[in-house]
VMD Tcl script that builds the backbone (N, CA, C; Angstrom):
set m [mol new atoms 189]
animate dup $m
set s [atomselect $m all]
$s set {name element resname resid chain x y z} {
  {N N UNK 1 A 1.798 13.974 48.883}
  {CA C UNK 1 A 2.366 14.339 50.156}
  {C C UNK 1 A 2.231 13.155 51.110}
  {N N UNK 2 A 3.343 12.950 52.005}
  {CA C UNK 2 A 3.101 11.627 52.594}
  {C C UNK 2 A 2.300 12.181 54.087}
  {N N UNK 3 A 2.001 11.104 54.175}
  {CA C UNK 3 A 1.506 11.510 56.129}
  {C C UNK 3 A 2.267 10.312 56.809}
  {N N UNK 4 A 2.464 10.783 58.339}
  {CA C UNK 4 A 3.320 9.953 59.074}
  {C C UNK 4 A 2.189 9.001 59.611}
  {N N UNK 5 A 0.767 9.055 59.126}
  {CA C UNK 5 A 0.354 7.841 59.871}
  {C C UNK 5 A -0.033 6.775 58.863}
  {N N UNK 6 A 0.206 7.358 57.622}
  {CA C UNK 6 A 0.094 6.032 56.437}
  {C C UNK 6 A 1.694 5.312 56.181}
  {N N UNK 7 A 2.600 5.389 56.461}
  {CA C UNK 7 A 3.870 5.266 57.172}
  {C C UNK 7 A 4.426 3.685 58.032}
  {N N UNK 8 A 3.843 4.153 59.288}
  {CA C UNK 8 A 4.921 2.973 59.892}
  {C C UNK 8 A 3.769 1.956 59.654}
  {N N UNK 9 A 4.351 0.840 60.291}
  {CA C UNK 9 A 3.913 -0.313 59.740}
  {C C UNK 9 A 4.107 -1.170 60.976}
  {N N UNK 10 A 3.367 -2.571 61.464}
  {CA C UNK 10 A 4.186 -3.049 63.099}
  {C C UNK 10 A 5.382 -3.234 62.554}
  {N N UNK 11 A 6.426 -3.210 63.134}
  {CA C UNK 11 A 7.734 -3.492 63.714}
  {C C UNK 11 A 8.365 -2.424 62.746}
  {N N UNK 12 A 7.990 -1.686 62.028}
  {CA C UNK 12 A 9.006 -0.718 60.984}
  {C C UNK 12 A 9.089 0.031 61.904}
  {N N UNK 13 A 10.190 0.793 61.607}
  {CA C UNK 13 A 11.083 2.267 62.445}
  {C C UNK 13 A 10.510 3.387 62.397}
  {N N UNK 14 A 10.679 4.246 63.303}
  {CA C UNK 14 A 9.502 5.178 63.400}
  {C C UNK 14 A 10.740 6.009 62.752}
  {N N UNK 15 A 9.553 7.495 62.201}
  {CA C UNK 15 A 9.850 8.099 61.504}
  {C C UNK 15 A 10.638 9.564 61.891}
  {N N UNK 16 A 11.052 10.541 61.935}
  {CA C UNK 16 A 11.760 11.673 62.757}
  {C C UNK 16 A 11.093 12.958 61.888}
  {N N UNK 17 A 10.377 14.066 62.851}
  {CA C UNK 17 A 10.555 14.892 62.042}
  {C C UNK 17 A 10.847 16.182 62.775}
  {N N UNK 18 A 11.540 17.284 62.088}
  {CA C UNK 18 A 11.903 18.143 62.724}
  {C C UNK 18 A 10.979 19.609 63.392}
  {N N UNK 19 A 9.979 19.871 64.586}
  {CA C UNK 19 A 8.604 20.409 64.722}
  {C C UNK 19 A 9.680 21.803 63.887}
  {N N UNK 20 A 10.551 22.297 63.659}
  {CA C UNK 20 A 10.710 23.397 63.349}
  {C C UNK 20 A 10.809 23.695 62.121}
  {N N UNK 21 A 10.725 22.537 61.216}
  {CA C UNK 21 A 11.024 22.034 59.517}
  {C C UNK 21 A 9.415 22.374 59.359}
  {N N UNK 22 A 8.382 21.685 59.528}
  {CA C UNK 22 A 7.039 21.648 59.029}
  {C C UNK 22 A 6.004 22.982 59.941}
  {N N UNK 23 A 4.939 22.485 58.968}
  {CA C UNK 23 A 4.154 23.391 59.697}
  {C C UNK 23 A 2.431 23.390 59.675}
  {N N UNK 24 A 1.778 23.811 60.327}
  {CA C UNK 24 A 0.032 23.097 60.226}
  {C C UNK 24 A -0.646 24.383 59.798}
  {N N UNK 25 A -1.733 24.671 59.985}
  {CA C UNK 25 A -2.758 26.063 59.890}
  {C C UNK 25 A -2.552 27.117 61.043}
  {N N UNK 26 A -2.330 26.161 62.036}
  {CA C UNK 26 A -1.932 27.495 63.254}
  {C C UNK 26 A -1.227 26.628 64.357}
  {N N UNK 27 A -0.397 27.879 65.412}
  {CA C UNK 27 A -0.058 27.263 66.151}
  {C C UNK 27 A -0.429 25.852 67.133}
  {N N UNK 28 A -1.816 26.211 67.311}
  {CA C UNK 28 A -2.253 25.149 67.894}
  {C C UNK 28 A -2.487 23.690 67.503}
  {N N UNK 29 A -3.135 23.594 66.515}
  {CA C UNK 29 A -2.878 22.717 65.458}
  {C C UNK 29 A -1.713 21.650 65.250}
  {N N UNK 30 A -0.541 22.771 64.768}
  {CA C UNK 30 A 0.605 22.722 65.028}
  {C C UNK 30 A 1.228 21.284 65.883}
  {N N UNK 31 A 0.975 21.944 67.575}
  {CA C UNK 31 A 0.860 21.555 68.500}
  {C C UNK 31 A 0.688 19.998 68.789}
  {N N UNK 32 A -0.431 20.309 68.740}
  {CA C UNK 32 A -1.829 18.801 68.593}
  {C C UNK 32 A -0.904 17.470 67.764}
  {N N UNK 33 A -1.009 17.940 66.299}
  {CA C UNK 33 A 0.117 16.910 65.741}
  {C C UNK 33 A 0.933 16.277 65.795}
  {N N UNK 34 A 1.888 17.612 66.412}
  {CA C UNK 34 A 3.256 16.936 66.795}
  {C C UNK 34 A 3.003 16.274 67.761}
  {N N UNK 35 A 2.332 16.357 68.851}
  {CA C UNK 35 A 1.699 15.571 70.243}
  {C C UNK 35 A 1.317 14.295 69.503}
  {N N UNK 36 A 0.877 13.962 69.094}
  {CA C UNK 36 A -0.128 13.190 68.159}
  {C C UNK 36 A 1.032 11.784 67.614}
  {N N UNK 37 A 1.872 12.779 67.052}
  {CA C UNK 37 A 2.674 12.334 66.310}
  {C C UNK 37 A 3.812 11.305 66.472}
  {N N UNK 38 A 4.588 12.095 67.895}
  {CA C UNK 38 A 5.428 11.670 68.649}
  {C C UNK 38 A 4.949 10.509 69.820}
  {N N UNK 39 A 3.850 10.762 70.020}
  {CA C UNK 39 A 3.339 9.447 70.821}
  {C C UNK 39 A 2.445 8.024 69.919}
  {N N UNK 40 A 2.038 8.541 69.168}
  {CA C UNK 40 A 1.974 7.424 68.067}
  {C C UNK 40 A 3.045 6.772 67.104}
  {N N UNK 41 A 3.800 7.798 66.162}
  {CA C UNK 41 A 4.378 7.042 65.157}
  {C C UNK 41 A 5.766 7.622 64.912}
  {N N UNK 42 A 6.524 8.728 65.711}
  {CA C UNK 42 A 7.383 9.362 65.206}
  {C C UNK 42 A 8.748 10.194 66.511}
  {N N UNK 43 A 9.412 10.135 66.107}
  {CA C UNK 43 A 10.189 11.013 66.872}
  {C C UNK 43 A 10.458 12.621 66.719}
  {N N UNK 44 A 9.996 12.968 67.584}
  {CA C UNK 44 A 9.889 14.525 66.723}
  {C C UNK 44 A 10.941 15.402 68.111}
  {N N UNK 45 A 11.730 16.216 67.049}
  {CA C UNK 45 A 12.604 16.848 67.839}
  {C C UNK 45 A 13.142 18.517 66.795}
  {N N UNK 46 A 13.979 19.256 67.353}
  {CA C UNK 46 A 14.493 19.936 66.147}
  {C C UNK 46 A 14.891 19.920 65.389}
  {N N UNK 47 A 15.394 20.372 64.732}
  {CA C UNK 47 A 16.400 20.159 63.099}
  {C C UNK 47 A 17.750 19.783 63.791}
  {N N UNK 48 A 18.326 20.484 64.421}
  {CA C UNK 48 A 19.840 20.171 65.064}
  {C C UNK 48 A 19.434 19.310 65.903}
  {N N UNK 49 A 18.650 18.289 66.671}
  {CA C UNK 49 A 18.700 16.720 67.458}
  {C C UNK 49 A 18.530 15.560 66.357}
  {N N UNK 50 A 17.612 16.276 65.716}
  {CA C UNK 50 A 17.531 15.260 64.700}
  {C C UNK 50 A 18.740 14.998 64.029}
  {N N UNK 51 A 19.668 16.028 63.079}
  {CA C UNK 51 A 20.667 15.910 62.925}
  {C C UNK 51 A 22.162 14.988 64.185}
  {N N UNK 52 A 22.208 15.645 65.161}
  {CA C UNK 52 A 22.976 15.021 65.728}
  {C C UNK 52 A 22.747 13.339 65.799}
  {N N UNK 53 A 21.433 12.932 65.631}
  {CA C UNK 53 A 20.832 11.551 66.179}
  {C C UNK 53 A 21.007 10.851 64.759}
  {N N UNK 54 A 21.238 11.880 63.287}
  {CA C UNK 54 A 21.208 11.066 62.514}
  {C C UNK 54 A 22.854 10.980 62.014}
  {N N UNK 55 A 23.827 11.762 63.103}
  {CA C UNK 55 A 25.330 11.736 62.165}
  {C C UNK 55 A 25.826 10.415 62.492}
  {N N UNK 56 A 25.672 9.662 63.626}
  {CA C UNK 56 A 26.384 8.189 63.472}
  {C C UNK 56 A 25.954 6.928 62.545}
  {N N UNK 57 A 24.872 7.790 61.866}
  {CA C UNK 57 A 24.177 6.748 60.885}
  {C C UNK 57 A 25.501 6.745 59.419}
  {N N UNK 58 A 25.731 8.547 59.780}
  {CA C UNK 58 A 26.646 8.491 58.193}
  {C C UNK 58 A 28.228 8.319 58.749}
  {N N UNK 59 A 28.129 8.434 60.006}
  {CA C UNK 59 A 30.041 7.710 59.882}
  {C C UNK 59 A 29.909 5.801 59.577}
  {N N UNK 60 A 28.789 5.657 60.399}
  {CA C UNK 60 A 28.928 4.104 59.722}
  {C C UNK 60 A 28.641 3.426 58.259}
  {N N UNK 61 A 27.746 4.344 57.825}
  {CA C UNK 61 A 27.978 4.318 56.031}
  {C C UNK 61 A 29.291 4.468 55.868}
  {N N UNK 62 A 29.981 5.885 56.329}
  {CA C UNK 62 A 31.490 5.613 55.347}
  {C C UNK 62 A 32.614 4.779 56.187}
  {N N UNK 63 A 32.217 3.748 56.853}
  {CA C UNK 63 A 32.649 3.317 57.594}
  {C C UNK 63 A 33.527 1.772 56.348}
}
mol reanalyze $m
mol bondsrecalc $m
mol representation Tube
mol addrep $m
């Protein structure tokens, strides 16, 4: 299983994850992480921002 803090690297791209995709032991927890997460190593948003943020990646693939 990966973790997002064995991950980025200096200057590599931070990572996205969706808080509504994963999940911890309890809400709070939860919480903490994603806090954790998003101010250290990651962009964390929903499943549908994440998506929208990742569709101009695939028109310029089929570009």
């Amino acid at each position: 299983m990966a973790k997002s803090c064995s991950a980025p690297r200096p200057g590599a791209d931070r990572f996205s994850y969706p808080y509504d995709a994963v999940y911890d032991r309890s809400a709070t927890s939860h919480a903490v992480n994603l806090f954790d997460m998003a101010s250290k190593y990651a962009d964390v948003g929903s499943t549908a921002e994440i998506i929208d943020r990742l569709r101009p990646l695939r028109k310029a693939v089929a570009a």
